[in-house]
C-alpha positions in Angstrom: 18.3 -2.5 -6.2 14.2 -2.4 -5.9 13.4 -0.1 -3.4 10.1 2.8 -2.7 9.5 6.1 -1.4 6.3 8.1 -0.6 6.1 11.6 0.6 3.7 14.7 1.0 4.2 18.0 0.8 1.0 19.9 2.0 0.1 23.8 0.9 -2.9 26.0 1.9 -5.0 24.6 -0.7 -3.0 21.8 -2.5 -1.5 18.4 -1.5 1.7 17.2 -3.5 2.5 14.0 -3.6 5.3 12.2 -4.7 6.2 8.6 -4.8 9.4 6.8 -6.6 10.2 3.2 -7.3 13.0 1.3 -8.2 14.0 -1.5 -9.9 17.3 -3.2 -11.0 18.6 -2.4 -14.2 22.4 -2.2 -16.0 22.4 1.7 -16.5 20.4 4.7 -14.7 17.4 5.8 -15.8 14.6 7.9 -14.0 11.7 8.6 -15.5 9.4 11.1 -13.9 5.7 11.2 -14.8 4.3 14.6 -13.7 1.4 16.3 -15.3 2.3 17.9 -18.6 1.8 21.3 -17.4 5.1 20.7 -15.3 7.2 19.3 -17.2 9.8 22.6 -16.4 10.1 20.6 -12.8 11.3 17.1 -15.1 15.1 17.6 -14.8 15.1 19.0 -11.4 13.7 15.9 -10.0 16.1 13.6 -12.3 19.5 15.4 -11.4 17.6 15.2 -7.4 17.4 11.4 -8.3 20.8 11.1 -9.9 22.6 12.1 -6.8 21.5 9.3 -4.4 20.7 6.7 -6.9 23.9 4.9 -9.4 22.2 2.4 -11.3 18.7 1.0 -11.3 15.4 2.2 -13.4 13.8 4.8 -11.1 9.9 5.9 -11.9 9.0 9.3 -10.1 5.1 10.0 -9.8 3.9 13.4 -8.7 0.2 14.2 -8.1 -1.6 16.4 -7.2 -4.7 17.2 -5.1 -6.6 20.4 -4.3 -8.1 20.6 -0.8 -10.6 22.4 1.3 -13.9 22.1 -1.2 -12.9 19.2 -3.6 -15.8 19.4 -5.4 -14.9 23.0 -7.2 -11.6 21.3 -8.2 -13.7 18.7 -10.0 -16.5 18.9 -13.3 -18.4 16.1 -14.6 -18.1 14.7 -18.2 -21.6 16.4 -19.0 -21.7 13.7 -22.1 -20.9 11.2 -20.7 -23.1 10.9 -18.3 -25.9 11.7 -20.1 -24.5 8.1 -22.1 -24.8 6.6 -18.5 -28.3 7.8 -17.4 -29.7 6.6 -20.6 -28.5 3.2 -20.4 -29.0 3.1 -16.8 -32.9 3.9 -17.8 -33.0 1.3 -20.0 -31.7 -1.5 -18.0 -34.5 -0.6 -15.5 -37.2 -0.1 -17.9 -36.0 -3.5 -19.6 -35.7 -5.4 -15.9 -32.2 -5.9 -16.4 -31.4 -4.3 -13.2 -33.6 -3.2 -10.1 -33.1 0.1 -7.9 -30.9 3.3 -7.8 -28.2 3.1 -11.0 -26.2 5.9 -8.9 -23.7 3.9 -7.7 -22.9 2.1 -10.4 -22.9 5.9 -11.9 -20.4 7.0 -9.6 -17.8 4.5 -10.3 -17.6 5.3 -14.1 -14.2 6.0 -15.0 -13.6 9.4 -16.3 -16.8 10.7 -15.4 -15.3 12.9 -12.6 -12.1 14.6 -13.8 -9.9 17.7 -12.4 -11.2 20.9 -13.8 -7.4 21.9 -14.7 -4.0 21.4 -13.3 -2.6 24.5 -11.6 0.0 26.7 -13.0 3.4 25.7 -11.7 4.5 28.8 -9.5 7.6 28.8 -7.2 5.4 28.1 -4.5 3.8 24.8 -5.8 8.1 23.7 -7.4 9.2 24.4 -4.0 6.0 21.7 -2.5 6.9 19.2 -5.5 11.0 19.2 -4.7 9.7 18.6 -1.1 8.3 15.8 -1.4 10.4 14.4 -4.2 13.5 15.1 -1.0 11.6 13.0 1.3 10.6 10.3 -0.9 14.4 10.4 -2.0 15.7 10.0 1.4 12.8 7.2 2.4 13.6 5.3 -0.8 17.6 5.3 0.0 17.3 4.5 4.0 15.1 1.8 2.9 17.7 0.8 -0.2 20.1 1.0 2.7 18.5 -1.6 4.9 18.5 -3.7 1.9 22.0 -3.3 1.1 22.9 -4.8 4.5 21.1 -7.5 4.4 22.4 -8.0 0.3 25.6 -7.6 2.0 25.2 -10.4 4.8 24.3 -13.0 1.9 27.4 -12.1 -0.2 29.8 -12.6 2.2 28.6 -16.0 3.5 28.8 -17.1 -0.3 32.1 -15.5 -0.8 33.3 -17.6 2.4 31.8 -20.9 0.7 33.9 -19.7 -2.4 37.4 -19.1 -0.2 36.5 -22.9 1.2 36.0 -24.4 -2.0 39.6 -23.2 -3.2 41.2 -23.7 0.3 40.1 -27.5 -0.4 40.9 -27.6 -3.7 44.6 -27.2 -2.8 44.5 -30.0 -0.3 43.3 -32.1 -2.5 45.1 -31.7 -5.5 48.1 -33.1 -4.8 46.3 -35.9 -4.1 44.6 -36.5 -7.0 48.3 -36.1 -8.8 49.5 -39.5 -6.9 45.6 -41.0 -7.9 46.8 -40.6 -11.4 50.1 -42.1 -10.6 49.1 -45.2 -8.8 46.3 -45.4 -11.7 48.6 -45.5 -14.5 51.1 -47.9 -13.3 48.3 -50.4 -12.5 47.1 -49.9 -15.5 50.4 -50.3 -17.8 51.4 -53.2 -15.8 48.2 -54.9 -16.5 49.0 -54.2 -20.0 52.3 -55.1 -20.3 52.5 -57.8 -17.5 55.7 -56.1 -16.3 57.0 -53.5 -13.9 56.9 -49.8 -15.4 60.0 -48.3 -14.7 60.2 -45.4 -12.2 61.4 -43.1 -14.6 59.1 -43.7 -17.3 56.3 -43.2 -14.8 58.0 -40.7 -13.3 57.6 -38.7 -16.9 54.2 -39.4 -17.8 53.1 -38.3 -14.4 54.8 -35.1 -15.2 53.3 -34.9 -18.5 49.6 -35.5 -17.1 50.3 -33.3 -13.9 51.1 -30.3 -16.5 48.0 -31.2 -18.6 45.7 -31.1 -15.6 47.0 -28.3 -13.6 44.8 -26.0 -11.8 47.3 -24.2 -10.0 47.1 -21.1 -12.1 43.0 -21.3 -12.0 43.0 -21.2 -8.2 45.8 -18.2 -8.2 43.6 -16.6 -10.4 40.5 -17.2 -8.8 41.6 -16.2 -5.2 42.4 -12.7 -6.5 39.3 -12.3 -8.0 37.4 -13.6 -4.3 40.1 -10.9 -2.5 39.0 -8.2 -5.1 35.0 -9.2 -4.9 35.6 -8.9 -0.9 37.0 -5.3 -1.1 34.2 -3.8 -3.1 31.4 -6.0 -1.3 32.7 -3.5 1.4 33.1 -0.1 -0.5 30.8 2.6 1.3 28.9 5.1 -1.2 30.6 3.5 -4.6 28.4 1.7 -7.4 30.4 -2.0 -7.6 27.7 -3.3 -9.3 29.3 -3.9 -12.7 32.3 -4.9 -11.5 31.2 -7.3 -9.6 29.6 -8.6 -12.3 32.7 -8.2 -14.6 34.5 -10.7 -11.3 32.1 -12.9 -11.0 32.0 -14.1 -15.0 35.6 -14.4 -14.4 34.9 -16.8 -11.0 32.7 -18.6 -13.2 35.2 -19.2 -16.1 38.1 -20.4 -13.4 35.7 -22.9 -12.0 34.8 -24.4 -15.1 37.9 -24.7 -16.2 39.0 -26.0 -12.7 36.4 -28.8 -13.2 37.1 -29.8 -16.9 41.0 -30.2 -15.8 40.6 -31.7 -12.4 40.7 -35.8 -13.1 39.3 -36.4 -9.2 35.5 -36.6 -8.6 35.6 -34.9 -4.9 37.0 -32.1 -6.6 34.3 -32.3 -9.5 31.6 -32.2 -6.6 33.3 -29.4 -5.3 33.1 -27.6 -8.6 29.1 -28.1 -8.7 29.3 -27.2 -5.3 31.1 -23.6 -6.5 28.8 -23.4 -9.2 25.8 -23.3 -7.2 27.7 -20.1 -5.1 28.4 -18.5 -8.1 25.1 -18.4 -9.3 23.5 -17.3 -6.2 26.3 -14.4 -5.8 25.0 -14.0 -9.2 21.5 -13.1 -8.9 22.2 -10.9 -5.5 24.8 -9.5 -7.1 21.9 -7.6 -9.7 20.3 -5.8 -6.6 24.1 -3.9 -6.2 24.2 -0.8 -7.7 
């Protein structure tokens, strides 16, 4: 599930900031990008990650920033702005540009950079995991809200899905006595005589075992009645198995379709298809 977190952690003379961001994926990966001075703080902040978070690609930034008198935390590329200055004269002296070149001089990339990043002490660990907490716990209220509304949208496609086999039934047997009434017509036209009621009495039998869905709908209601218990699991990752459920769902309604010889049922199955799909797609922001 996508989801973001930002916090701050503030010192005497350093702000720490830490920021996370999620996005779906099949297995759990966080990644945190921290300078490379503290890379000693890494797996703290991944097995801090791993508790809250079950599957999804999680990025973890931490910055950061001295404060009080910025400018002693900050030297200038002496180079290359010297580079800058010269072509900044010779645009002038050329007419290529009029006026002060200072701010284009200022927004050089890299021409201000941080003097050095401070050693990591217990003092400045303690700031980091503080923020990483609170952008941890901002990330999985807001994940949370999410959820809810994921939730909401499952469950009225998971009722469109319990329809769809409700009416399925019903119709059926219907489409049983279709074939029936079909058949006799059309052996009567051939033969220009009365079909007798056993003989059609067999090849309705025959066509009925052909063309039976029975075992597809069975099937497919316990995979809707297991999709409903885990859409309803608190603090469990049902990701994969609802995605294991719903390629099942899928294979019972195609089947369903290619067997059922009624065309309200077949609009019924494009109908299903349509659910499935969309259960689909929501189902990749579950963890």
């Amino acid at each position: 599930m996508t989801g973001y977190g930002r916090a701050e952690a503030i010192a005497e003379d350093y702000l720490v900031t830490v920021e996370l961001k999620s996005v779906n994926h099949r297995f759990k990966e966080v990644f945190v990008h921290a300078p490379r001075e503290w890379m000693k703080v890494d797996e703290r902040i991944k097995s801090l990650v791993q508790t809250k978070v079950q599957r999804g690609k999680v990025d973890v930034y931490v910055n950061v920033n001295a404060r009080g008198d910025a400018g002693s935390a900050y030297q200038v590329d002496e180079p290359l702005l010297d580079a800058v200055l010269h072509l900044g004269q010779h645009l002038i002296e050329n007419k290529q540009v009029s006026g002060s070149v200072m701010d284009h001089i200022l927004s050089v990339p890299g021409l201000f950079v941080l003097k050095s990043t401070p050693i990591l002490d217990d003092r400045l660990e303690g700031l980091v995991l503080e923020a990483a907490n609170g952008a941890l716990q901002e990330m999985t209220d807001r994940r949370r809200t999410e959820g809810l509304k994921l939730q909401t949208h499952l469950r009225a496609r998971l009722l469109d899905m319990q329809q769809f086999v409700k009416q399925v039934k019903q119709l059926y047997p219907r489409s049983i006595e279709a074939f029936r009434t079909r058949l006799k017509q059309r052996v009567e036209s051939i033969l220009h005589n009365e079909i007798p009621d056993e003989r059609l009495a067999i090849e309705t039998a025959i066509a009925a075992e052909k063309t039976s869905i029975e075992e597809e709908w069975e099937r497919l209601s316990s995979h809707l009645l297991q999709f409903e218990h885990l859409l309803f699991k608190d603090n469990e990752a049902v990701g994969r198995q609802m995605d294991f459920l719903l390629q099942e769902m899928v294979r019972e309604v195609n089947t369903i379709g290619s067997k059922a010889n009624d065309l309200e049922i077949s609009g019924l199955v494009l109908d299903a298809k349509h659910a499935l799909e969309q259960m689909r797609e929501q189902s990749q922001n579950v963890e």
